[in-house]
C-alpha angles and dihedrals in degrees: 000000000000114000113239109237121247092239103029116189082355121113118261111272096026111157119254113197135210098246132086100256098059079052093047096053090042087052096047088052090048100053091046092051101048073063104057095043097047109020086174108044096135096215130144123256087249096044091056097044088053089055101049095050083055087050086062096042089128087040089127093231083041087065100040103042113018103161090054089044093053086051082051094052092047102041079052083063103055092042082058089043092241 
């Protein structure tokens, strides 16, 4: 599988910051774009999110606060119906 890039969609060195927000806008880019580069990836809803937590591993409030990062993540999904 592709990787999904950090930034996706953003200039380069464009500024990530350490709150969930900035996360929360990455994750919501990442997962859009894993769509749009493999429509037809087949993976459950758990597996993807997985990998694209693991796609913002270096996301700055990833790192520091990766529980709450992955809530984030997963109450972003709700809000999207997915």
């Amino acid at each position: 599988m592709r990787e999904v890039p950090l930034n996706p969609g953003r200039p380069m060195g464009e500024q990530l910051f350490n709150n969930a927000d900035s996360f929360a806008q990455a994750f919501d880019e990442a997962w859009r774009l894993h769509d749009q580069q493999q429509p037809d990836h087949g993976l459950q809803r758990d597996h993807k999110l997985a990998l694209i937590l693991e796609s913002l591993a270096e996301h700055p409030f990833r790192r520091s606060q990766p529980e709450l990062a992955a809530q984030v993540a997963t109450f972003r999904l709700r809000l999207l119906g997915l």
